[in-house]
N, CA and C of each residue as an Amber inpcrd file, in Angstrom:
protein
   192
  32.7460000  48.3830000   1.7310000  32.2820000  49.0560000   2.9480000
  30.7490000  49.1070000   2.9580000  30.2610000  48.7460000   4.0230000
  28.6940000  49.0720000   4.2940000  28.2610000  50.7400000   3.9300000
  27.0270000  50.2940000   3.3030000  26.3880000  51.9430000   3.3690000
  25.8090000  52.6610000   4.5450000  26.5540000  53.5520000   5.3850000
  26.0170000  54.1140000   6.5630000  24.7440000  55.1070000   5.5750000
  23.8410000  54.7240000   5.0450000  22.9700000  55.8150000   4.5800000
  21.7720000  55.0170000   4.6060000  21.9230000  53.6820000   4.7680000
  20.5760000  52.9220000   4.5590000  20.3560000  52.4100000   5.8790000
  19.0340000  52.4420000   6.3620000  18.5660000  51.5870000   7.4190000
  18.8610000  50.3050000   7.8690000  18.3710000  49.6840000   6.9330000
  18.8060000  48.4470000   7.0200000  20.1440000  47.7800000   7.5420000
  21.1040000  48.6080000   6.8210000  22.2930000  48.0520000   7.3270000
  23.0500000  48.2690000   8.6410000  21.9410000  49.1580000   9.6750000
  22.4260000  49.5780000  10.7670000  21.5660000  48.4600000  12.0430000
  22.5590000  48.2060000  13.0310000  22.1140000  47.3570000  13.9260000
  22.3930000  47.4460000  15.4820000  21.8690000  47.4340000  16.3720000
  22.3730000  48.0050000  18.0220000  23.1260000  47.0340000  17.8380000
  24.3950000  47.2520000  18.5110000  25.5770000  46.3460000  19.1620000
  26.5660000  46.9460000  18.1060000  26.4650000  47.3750000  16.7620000
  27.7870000  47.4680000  15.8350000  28.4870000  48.4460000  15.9870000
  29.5730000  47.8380000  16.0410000  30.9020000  49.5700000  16.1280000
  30.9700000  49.9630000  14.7770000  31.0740000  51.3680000  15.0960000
  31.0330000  52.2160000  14.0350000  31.8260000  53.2750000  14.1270000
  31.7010000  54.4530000  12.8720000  32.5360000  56.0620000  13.7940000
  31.0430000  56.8360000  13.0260000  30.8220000  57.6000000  13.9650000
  29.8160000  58.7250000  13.7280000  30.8780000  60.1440000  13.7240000
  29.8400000  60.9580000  12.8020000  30.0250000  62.3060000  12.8480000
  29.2340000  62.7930000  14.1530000  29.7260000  63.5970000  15.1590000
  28.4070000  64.7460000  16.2260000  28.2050000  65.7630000  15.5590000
  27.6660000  66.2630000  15.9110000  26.9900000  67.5350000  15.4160000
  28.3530000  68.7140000  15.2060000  28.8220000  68.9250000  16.1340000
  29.4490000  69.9820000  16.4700000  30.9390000  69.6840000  15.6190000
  30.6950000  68.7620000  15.6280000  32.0190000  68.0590000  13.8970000
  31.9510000  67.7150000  12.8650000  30.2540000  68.5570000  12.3820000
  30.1160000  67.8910000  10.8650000  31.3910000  69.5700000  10.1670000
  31.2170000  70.4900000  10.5190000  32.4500000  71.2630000  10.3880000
  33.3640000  70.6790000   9.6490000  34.2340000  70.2870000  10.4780000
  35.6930000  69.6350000  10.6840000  35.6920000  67.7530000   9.9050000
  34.9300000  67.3120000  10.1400000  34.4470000  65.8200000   9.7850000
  35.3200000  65.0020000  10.3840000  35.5450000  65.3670000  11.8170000
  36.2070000  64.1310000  13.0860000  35.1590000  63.4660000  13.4140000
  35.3990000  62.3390000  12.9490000  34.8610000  60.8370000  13.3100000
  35.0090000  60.1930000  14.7420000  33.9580000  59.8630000  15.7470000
  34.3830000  59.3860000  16.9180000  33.5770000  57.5090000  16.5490000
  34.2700000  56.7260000  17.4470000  33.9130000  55.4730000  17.3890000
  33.3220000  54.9580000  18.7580000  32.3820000  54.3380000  18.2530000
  31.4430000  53.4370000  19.4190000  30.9980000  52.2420000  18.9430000
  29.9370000  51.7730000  19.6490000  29.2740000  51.1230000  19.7470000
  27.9500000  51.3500000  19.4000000  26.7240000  50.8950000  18.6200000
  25.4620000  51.5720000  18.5290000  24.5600000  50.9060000  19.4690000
  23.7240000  52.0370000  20.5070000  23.0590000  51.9560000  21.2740000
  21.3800000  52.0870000  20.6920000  21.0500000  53.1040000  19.7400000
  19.9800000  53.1820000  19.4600000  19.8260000  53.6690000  17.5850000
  19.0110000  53.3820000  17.1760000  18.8630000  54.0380000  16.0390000
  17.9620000  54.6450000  15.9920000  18.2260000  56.2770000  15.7770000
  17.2540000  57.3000000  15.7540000  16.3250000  58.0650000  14.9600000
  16.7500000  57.7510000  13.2970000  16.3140000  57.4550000  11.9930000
  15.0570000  57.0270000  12.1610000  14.2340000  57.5700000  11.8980000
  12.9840000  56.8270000  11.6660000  13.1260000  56.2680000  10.1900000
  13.0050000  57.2210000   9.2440000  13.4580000  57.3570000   7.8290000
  14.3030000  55.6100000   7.1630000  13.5150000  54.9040000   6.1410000
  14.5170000  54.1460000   5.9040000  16.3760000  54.1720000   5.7780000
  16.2600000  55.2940000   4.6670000  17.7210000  55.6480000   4.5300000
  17.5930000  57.5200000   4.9400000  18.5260000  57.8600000   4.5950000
  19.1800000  59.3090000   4.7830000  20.3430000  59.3950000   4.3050000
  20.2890000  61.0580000   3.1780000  21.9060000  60.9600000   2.5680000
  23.2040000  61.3220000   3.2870000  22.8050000  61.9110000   4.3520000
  24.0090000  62.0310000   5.5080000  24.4100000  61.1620000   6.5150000
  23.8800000  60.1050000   6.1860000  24.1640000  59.1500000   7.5740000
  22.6230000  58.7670000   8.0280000  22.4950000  57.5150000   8.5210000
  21.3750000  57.5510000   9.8860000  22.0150000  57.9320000  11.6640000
  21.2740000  58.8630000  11.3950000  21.2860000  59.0190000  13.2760000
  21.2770000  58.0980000  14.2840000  22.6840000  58.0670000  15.1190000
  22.7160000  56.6130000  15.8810000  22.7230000  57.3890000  17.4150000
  22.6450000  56.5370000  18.4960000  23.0800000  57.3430000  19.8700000
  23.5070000  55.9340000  20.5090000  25.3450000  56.4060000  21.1050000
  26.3450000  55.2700000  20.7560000  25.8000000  55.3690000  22.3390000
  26.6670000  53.8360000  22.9210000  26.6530000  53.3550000  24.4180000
  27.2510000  54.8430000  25.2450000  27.8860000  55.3240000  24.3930000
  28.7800000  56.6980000  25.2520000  27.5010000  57.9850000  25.6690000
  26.0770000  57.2460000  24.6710000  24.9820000  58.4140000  25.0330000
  25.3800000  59.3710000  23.8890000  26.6250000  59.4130000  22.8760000
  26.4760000  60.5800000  21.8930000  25.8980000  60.1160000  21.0150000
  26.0030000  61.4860000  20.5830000  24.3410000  60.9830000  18.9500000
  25.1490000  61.5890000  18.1960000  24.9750000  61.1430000  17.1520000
  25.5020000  61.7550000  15.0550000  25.3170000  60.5950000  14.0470000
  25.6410000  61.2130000  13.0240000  24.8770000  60.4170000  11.8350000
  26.3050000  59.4870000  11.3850000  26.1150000  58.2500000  10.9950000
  26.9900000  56.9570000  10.9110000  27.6810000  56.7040000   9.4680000
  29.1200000  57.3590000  10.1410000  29.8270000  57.4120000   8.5050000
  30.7830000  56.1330000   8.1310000  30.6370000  55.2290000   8.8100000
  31.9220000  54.1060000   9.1160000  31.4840000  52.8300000   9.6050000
  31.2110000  52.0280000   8.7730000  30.3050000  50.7710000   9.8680000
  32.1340000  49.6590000   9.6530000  32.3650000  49.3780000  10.8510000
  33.0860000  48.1330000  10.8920000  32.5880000  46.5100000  11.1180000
């Protein structure tokens, strides 16, 4: 599995499942598409911050 924690390995167009905010709680995973990467930061230990075609934002636990 790809590391959702490193920069590098994140790219606009890839489906993925992010955590939102309001589900790091619970840890329900939603799936998209990546629209932007919001990470400035090379890596991050929770995920990099993506904001999918759907316009939601959370940090990227699942790269397919």
């Amino acid at each position: 599995m790809i590391d959702g924690t490193k920069r590098a390995n994140i790219k606009s167009g890839m489906s993925v499942a992010i955590v939102l905010k309001q589900d790091q709680s619970t840890g329900l995973l939603t799936d998209g598409i990546i629209r932007d990467i919001l990470t400035k930061s090379t890596t991050h230990p929770h995920g990099i911050k993506v904001r999918l075609m759907s316009r939601e934002v959370g940090r990227v636990k699942e790269i397919y």
